[in-house]
N, C-alpha and C positions, 0 to 999 in steps of 0.2 A: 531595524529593517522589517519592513512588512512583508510579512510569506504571498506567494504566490494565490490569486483566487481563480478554481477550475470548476466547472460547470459539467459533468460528465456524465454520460449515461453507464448505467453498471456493466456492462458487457463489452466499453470501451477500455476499462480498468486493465493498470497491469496486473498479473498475475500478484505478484507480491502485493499491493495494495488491496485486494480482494481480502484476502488470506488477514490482512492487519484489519478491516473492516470487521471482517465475521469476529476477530478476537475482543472489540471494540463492543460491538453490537451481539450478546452468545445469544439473547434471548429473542433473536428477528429481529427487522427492520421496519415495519409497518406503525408500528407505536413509535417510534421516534422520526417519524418524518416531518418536515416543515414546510409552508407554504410562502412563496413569495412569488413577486410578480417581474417578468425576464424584462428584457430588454424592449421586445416587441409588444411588450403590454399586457402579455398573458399569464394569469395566476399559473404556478406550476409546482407541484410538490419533489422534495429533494430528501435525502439522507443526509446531513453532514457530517462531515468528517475530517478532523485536522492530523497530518505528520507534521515533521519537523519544517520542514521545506514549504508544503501546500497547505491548503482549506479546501477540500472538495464540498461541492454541492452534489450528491452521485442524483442524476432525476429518476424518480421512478411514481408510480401511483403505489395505492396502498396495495389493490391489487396485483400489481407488479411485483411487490416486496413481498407477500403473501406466498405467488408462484415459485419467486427466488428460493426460498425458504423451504417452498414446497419438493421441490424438483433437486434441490441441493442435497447430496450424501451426507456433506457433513452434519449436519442436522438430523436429529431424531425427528419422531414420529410427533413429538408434540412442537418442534418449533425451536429445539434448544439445541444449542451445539452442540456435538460429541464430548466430551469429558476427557478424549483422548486425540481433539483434535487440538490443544496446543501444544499437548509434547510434542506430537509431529513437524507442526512449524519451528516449532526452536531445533529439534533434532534436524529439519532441513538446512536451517539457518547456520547452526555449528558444521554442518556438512560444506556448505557452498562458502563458507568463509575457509577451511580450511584448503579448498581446492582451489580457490584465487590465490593462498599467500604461495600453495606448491605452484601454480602454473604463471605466476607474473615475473619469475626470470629477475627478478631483481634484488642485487646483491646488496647489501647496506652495509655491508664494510667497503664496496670500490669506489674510490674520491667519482666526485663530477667532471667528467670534462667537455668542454668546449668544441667545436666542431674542429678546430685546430688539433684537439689532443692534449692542452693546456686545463693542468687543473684549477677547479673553480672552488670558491669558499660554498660549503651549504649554507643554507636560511634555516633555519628552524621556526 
């Protein structure tokens, strides 16, 4: 199956994709940008970046990724990501997984049933 291809500007990004970017790229984004030419015929430079699901192209110029870089907390003073900024992702991550299995209500010993009230076989 071929992943999805996205074309995105950085500022369009989910939060969570952000956060898996910077962990991707700790030393900036300006040195790893790539050039191609859009649909409309115009050269344009991109960050990429693959998850499981997508291929993003995020656009930005070099100068862009410079700013990003510049104006971003998590980043020091020379351009490199805090040292303490992936514990924090995985500690949010253990965080917000533990609060979906408390808040999805969902029992995994009670059978399936049917709108009738008839139990169903699961699938596994």
């Amino acid at each position: 199956m071929d992943k999805r291809r996205i074309v995105k500007d950085y500022d369009a990004l989910p939060e969570e994709v952000v956060s898996q970017l910077k962990l991707e790229y700790p030393h900036g984004f300006a040195q790893n940008l790539i050039s191609f030419t859009n649909k409309e015929g115009k050269k344009v430079s991109a960050l990429p970046f693959e998850t499981d699901e997508v291929y993003y192209l995020v656009r930005m110029t070099t100068l862009e990724a410079e700013r990003i870089i510049e104006d971003d907390e998590d980043y020091d003073d020379e351009g490199n990501l805090r040292e303490d900024f992936s514990a924090e992702i995985e500690e949010e991550i253990v965080t917000d997984s533990a609060e979906e299995e408390e808040s999805s209500g969902f029992d995994h010993d009670d059978p399936i049933r049917d709108q009738a009230g008839e139990e169903e076989e699961e699938e596994d």
